[in-house]
C-alpha positions in Angstrom: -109.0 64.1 -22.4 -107.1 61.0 -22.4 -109.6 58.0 -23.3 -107.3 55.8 -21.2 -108.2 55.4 -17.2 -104.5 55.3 -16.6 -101.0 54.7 -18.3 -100.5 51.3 -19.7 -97.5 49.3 -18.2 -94.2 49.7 -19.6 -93.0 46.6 -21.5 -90.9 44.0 -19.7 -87.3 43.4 -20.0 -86.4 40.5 -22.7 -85.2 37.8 -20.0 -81.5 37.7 -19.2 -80.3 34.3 -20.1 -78.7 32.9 -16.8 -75.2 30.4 -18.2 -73.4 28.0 -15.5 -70.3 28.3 -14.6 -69.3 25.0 -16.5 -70.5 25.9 -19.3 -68.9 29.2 -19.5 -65.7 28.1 -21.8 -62.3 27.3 -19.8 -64.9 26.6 -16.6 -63.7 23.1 -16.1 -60.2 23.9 -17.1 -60.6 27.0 -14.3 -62.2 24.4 -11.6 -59.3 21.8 -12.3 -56.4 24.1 -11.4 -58.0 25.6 -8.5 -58.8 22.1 -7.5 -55.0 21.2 -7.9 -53.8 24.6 -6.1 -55.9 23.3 -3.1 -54.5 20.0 -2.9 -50.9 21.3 -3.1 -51.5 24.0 -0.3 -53.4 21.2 2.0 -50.2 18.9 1.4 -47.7 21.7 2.4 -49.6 22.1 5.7 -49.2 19.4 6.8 -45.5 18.4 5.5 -46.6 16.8 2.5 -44.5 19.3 0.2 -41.5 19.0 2.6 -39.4 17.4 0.1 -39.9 19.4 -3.0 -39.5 22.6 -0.4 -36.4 21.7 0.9 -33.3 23.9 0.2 -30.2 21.7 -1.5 -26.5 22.7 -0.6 -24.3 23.7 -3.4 -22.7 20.5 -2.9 -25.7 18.6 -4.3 -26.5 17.4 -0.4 -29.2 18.6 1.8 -28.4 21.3 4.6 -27.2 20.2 8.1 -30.0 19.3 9.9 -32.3 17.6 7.8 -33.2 13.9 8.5 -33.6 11.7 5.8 -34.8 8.4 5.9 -32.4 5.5 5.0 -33.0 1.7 5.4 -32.3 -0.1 9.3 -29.4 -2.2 8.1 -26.7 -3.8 10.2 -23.1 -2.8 9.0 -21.6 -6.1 7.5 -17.7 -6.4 8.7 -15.0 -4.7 7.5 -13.0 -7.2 7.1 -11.6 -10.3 10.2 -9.0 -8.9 12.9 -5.6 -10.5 13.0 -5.5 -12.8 16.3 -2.6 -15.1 15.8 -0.7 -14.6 18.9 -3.4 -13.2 20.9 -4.2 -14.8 24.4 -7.9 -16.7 23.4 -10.0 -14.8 25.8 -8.4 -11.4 23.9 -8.9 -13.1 20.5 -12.9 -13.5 21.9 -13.5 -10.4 22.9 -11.8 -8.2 19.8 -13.7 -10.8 17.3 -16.6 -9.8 18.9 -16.0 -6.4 19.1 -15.5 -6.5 15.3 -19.1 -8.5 14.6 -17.4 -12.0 14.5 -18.2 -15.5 16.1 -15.4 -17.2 17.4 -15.1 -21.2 18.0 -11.9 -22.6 18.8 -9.6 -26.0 18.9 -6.6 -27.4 19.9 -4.2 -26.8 17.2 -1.5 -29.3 18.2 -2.1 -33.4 18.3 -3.5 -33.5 21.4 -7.0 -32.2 20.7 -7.7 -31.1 24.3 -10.5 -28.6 25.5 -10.4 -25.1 26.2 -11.9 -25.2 29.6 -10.2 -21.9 30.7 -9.7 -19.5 27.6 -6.8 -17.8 29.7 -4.5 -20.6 29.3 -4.6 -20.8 25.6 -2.8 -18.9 22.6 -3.9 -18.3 19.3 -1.5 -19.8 16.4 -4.2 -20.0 13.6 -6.9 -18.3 12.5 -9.6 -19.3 9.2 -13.1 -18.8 8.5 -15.9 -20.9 10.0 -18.9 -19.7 7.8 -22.0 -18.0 9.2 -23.2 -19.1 12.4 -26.1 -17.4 14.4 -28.2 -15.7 12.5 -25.7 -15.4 9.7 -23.0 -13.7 11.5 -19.6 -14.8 10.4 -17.3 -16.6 12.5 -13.3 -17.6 12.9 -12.3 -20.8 14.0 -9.0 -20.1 15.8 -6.7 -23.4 16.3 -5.0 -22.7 19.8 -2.0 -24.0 21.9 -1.3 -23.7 25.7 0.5 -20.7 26.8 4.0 -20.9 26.8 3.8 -23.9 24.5 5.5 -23.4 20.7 3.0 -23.0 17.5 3.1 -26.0 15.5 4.4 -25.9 11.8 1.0 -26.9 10.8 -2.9 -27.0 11.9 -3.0 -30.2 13.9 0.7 -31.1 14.3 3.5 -32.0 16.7 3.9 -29.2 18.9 7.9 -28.5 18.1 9.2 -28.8 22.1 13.0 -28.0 22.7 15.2 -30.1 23.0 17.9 -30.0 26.1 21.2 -28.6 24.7 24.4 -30.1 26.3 26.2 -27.8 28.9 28.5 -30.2 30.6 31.9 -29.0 30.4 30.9 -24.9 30.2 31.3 -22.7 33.3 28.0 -22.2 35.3 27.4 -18.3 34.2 28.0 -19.7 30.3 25.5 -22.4 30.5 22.8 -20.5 31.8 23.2 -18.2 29.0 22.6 -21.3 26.7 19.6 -22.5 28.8 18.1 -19.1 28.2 16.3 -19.4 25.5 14.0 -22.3 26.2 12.8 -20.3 29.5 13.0 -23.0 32.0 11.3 -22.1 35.4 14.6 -22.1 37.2 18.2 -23.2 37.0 19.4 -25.0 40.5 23.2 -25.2 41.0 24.6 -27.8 42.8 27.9 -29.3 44.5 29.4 -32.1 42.0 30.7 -32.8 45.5 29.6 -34.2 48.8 32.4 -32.3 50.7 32.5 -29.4 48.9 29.9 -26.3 50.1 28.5 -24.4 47.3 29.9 -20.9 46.8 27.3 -18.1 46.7 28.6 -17.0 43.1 29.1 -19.9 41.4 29.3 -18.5 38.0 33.3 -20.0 37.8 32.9 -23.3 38.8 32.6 -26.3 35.9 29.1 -28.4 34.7 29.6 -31.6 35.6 26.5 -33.3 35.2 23.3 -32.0 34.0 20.0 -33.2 34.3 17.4 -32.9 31.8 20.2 -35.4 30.1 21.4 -33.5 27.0 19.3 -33.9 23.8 15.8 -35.0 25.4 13.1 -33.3 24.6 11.6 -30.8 27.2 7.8 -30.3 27.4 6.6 -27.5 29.3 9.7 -25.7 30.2 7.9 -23.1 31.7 7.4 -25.3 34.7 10.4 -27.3 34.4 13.5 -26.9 36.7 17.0 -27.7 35.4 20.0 -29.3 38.0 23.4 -29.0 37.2 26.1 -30.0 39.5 29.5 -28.0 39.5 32.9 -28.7 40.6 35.3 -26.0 41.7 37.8 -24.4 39.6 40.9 -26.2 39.4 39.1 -29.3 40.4 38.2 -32.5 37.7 34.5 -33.8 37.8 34.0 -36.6 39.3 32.9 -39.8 38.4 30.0 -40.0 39.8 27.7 -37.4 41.7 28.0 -36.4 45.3 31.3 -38.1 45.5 34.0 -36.8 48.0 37.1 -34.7 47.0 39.4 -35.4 50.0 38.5 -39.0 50.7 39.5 -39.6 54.5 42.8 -41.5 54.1 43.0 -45.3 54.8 43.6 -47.3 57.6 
């Protein structure tokens, strides 16, 4: 008979020794790259990653589509457009078309003022600097329309000067008044008696009036007289004289 009541307990377990996690070795390297795996997966959710993502063409650009940010900057000029022999109000509105300023003058002696940029013509153009802002401008030196450039900024305006026609047929002197564009050419009777012809490209210059060599400013609105005498017929001496004179008493 067993001199024991009961079984003695079994002997306990040697305790298991419990390590952390960072103390385990390569724990904190572990934690670090899961740490950075979580901060790269967060950024691609939300676009972060977009950049290192994004496909590349062969060409070395990205693929159509794909907006990239570049600087707000205003294009500078390319470069000032030719307006010498523009109308002024043209010349204003390409300038400005093409980013430039435009101020303007008178680029004859006179120094008058460009009330009414329709009447003027460009001649000269140079470069004014930066005005507003830094926006470039053109100072343009203009003259009337219809009036001739001068040779220089500022000088004479270079007006024709009447050529003489006395002595030519009507139809040849016309052809020489041509060129300075007069607003008309009036033909009339050398003689009082004498009706004008409807055609009167035959009949002889006379007199002329502008007087030959003077100078003629603004022949655009200028009217030129000439008074003919019939073929076959000498001038007379003076204008509007008769060429039958009633006889004497």
């Amino acid at each position: 008979m067993d001199s024991y009541p009961s079984a003695p307990p079994p002997p306990s377990s040697p305790p298991v020794a419990v390590r952390r996690w960072w103390r385990r070795p390569g724990g904190v390297a572990g934690a670090l790259v899961v740490l950075f795996v979580g901060v790269w997966f967060a950024r691609s959710l939300l676009g972060g990653g977009a950049a290192e993502r994004e496909p590349v063409r062969g060409d070395g650009r990205p693929p159509r589509g794909t907006v990239t940010a570049s600087a707000s900057v205003s294009p500078e000029p390319a470069g000032p457009p030719v307006l010498v022999g523009k109308g002024l109000r043209e010349a204003q509105e390409v300038a400005a078309g093409a980013g430039y300023s435009v101020v303007s003058h008178d680029a004859s002696d006179q120094d008058a003022r460009q009330w009414d940029a329709d009447e003027w013509t460009v001649c000269f153009q140079t470069s004014a600097g930066q005005r507003e802002g830094g926006r470039p401008a053109l100072d343009l030196g203009v003259v009337r329309v219809g009036a001739p450039c001068p040779a220089v900024d500022g000088g004479k305006l270079p007006w024709p000067r009447m050529p003489a026609v006395t002595g030519m047929t009507f139809a040849r002197a016309g052809e020489a008044l041509g060129p300075i564009a007069f607003r008309k050419v009036e033909p009339e009777s050398a003689y009082s008696d004498v009706e004008l012809p409807g055609v009167a490209d035959p009949w002889k210059v006379c007199f002329q009036d502008p007087e030959p060599g003077r100078t003629v400013e603004n022949p655009q609105y200028a009217t030129v007289y000439l008074k003919l005498a019939p073929p076959g017929a000498p001038c007379p001496e003076r204008a509007y004289a008769t060429l039958r004179p009633a006889p004497k008493p």
